[in-house]
C-alpha positions in Angstrom: 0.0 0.0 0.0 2.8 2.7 0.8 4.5 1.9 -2.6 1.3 2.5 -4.2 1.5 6.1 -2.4 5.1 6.8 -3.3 4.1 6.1 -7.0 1.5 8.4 -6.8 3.5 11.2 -5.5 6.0 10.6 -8.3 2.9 10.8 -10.7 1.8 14.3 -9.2 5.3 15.8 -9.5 5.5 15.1 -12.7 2.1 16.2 -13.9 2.4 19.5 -11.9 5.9 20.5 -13.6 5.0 19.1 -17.3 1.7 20.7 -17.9 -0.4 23.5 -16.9 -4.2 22.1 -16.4 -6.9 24.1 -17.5 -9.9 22.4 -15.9 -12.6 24.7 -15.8 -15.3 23.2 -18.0 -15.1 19.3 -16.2 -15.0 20.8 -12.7 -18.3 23.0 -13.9 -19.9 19.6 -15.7 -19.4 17.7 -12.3 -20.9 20.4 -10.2 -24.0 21.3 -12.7 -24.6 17.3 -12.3 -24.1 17.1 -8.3 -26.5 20.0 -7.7 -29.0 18.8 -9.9 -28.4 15.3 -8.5 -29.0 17.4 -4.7 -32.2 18.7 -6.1 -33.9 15.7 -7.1 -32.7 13.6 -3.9 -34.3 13.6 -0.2 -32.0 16.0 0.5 -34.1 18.5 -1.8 -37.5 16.9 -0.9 -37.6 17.6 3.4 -35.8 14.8 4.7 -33.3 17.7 6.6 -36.0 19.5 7.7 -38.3 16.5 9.4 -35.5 14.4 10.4 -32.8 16.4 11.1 -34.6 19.8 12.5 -32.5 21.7 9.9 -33.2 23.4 6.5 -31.6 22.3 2.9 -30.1 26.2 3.2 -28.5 26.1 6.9 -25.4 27.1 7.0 -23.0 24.5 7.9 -19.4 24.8 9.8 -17.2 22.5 8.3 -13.1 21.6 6.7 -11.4 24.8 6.0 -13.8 26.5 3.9 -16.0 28.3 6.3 -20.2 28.1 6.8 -21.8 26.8 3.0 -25.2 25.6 2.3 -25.4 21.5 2.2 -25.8 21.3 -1.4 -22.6 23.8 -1.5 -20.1 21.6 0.2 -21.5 18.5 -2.0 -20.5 20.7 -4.9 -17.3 21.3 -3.9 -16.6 17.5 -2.8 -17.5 17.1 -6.2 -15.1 19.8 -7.4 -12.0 18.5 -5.0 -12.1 14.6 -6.0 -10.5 15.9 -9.1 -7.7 17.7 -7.3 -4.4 16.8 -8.1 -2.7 18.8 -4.9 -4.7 16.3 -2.7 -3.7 13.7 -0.3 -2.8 11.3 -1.4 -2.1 13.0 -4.8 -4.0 12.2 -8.4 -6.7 10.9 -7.2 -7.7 10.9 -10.6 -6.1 7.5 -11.4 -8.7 5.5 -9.0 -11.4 6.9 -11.3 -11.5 4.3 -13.6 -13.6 1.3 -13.8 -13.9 -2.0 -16.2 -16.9 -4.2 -15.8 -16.3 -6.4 -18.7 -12.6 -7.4 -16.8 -13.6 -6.0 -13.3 -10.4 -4.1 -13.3 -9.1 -0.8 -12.6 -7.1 1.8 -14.9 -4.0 -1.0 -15.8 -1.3 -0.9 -18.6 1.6 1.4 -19.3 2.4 3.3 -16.1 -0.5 2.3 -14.3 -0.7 -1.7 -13.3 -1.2 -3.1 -10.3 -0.9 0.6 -8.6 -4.5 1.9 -8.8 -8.2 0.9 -7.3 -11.2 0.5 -9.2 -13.8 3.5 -9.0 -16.4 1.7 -6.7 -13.1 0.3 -4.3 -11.6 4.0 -3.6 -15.7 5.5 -3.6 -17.0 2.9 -0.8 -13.6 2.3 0.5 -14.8 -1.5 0.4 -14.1 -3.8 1.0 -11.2 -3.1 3.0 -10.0 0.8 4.2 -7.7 2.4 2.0 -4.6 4.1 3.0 -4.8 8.0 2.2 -8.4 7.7 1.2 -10.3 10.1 3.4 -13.2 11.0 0.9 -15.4 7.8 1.1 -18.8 6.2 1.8 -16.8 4.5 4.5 -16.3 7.7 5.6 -19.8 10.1 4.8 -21.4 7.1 7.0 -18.9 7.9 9.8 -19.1 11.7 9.6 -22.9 10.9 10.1 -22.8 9.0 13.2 -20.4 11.5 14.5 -23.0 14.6 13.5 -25.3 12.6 15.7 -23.8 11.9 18.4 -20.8 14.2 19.0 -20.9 16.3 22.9 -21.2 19.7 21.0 -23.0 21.5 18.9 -20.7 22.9 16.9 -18.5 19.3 16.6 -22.0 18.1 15.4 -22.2 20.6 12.7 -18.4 19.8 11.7 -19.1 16.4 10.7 -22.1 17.2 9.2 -21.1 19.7 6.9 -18.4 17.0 6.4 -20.9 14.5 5.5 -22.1 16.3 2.6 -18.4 17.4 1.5 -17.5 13.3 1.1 -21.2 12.8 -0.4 -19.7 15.0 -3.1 -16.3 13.0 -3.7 -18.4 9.9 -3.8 -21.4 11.1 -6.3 -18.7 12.4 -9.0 -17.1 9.0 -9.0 -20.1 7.4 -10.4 -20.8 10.4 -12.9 -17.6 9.9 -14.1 -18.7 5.8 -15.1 -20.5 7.8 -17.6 -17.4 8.7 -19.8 -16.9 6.1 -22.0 -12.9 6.2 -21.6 -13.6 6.0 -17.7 -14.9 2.3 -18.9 -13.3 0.8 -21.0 -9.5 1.6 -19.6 -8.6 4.1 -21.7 -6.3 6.5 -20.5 -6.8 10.4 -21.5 -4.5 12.8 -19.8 -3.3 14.3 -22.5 0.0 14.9 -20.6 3.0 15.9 -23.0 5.7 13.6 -21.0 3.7 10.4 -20.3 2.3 7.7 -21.6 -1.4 9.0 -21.0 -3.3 9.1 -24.2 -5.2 12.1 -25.4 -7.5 14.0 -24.4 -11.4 13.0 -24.3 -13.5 14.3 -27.2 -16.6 12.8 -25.1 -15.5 15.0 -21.7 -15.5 18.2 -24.3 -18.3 17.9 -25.8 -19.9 17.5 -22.6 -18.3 20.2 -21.5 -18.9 22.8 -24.3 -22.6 21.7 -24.0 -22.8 21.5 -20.4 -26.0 24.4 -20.8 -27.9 22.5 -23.2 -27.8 19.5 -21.5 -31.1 18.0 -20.2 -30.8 17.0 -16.6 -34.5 16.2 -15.5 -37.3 14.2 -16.3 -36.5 11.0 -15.7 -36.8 9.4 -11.7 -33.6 8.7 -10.5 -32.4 5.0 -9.8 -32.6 2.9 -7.1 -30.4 -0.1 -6.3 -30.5 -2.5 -3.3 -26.4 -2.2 -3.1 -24.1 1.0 -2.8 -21.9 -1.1 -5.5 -24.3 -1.5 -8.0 -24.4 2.2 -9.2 -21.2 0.8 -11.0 -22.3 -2.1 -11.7 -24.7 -4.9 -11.2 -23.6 -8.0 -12.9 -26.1 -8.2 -15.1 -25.6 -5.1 -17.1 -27.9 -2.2 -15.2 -24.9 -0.5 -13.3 -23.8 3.1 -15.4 -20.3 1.4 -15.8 -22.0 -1.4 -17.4 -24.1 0.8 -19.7 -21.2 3.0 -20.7 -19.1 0.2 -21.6 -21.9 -1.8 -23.6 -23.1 1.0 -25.7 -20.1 3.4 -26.6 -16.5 3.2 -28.1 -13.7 5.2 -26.6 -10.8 6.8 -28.9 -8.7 3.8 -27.8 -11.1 1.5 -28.2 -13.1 2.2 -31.2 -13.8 -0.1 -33.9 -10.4 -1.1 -35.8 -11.7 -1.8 -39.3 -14.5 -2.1 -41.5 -13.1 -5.3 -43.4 -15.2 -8.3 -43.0 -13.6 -11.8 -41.8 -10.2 -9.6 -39.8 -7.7 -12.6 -38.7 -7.4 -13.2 -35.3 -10.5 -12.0 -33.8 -13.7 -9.8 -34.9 -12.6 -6.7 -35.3 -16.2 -4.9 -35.6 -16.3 -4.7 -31.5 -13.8 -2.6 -30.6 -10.9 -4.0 -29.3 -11.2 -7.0 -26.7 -15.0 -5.6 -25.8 -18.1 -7.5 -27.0 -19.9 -4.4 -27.7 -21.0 -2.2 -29.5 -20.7 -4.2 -32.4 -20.4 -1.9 -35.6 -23.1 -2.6 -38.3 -21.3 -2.6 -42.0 -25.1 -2.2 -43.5 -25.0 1.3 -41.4 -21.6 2.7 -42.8 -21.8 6.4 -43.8 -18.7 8.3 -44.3 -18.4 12.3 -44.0 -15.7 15.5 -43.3 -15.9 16.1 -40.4 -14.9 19.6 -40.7 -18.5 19.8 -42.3 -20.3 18.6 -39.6 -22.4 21.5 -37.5 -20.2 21.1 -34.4 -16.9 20.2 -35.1 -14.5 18.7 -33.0 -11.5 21.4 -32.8 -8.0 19.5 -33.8 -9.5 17.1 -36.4 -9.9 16.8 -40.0 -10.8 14.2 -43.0 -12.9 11.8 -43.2 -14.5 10.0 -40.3 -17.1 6.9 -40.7 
């Protein structure tokens, strides 16, 4: 466990002196998603109020940052998981998970170093050194808000509560980003081997206020787990993985009858599986949004 925390402080060093990271559109993405998710939990529906004796917009005490609303310190738990000047440092790498091989972000610099998304969010089934930002540990702020000697120790650990609830929500939104699935790594970093950039997190990004966020119920699952994934293919890791390609792992050609293995699935992934009787082939500089830093043809 401690090498896996010296590697990871090698990691950040070298990420902070090799590039300057410009994060502003995926840290607004995750928190236009927590608040939304927030507003259309209990939390938004009276549960603080009738069980709890406090409103959605007391103001909390809690870690460094002063008094903020509940659904303010879930936003910035949200914002902070993505932290690289965090302890222990990167956390980024743990937010990566495989359902098809139940592994976490593995190859080139990465194997055997890193947890899977739903290890490092539950902290499950064993604690993890450095890991701090948990469901293991939003459970234990909780019993500590109820039953610490003083008021304002209570209102510590709440406020706490909701700052973890936010680490732990954005590592299931990020099971959303196909590259986040289907171990793909995209850094972008000059000096490593850590792929390229997402055009998926970009686009998401760029749209983030046309985005629909409502009208559908949220879901429920019997297990804290399954939000990654179920087993039998209902977990958003799951769905991710199933139904989109990543740059990495998109389909490798359109010939029929490839040697070796079918190569109309992308990779060593059973799905999608490309249709042939669907091909279409355009510029995509002529497309009505196009993707900045590509050109030619794309089928």
């Amino acid at each position: 466990m401690h090498s896996r925390l010296i590697t990871q402080s090698a990691l950040a060093a070298i990420v902070l002196f090799s590039v300057t990271v410009a994060r502003g559109y995926e840290l607004a993405t995750h928190e236009a998603l927590s608040v939304q998710a927030v507003r259309t939990s209990v939390i938004g529906s009276g549960v603080l109020e009738e069980q709890l004796d406090f409103s959605k917009d007391s103001l909390l005490f809690g870690p460094r940052n002063g008094r903020l609303k509940p659904e303010e310190w879930i936003r910035l738990g949200s914002r902070q998981e993505d932290a690289l000047l965090a302890i222990p440092p990167v956390r980024v790498v743990h937010h990566f998970h495989d359902p098809v091989y139940d592994r976490p972000l593995s190859g080139s610099i990465g194997d055997r170093l890193f947890f899977r998304a739903p290890d490092w969010a539950l902290e499950d089934p064993s604690p993890i050194l450095g890991q701090e930002f948990s469901w293991r540990d939003a459970r234990r702020a909780f019993r500590d808000a109820l039953t610490a000697p003083f008021p304002l120790s209570r209102e510590h650990e709440l406020a706490r509560t909701f700052l973890t609830l936010g680490h732990v929500i954005h590592l299931i939104q990020d099971m959303a980003v196909p590259e986040h699935t289907r171990n793909d790594w995209h850094a972008g970093i000059p000096v490593l081997p850590t792929g390229t950039p997402s055009l998926f997190e970009r686009g998401v990004d760029s749209g983030l206020g046309r985005l629909p966020m409502t009208g559908y119920p949220p879901p429920r699952f019997d297990h804290s787990r399954h939000f990654w994934a179920t087993g039998d293919g209902r977990g958003l890791a799951e769905f991710t993985n199933r139904n989109f390609v990543s740059k990495d792992t998109v389909f490798e050609t359109l010939e029929e009858g490839a040697v070796g293995r079918d190569r109309r699935t992308g990779h060593v992934y059973p799905s999608p599986r490309l249709q042939l009787a669907l091909r279409e082939d355009v510029d995509v500089t002529m497309l009505p949004d196009p993707p900045r830093g590509l050109s030619g043809p794309m089928t």
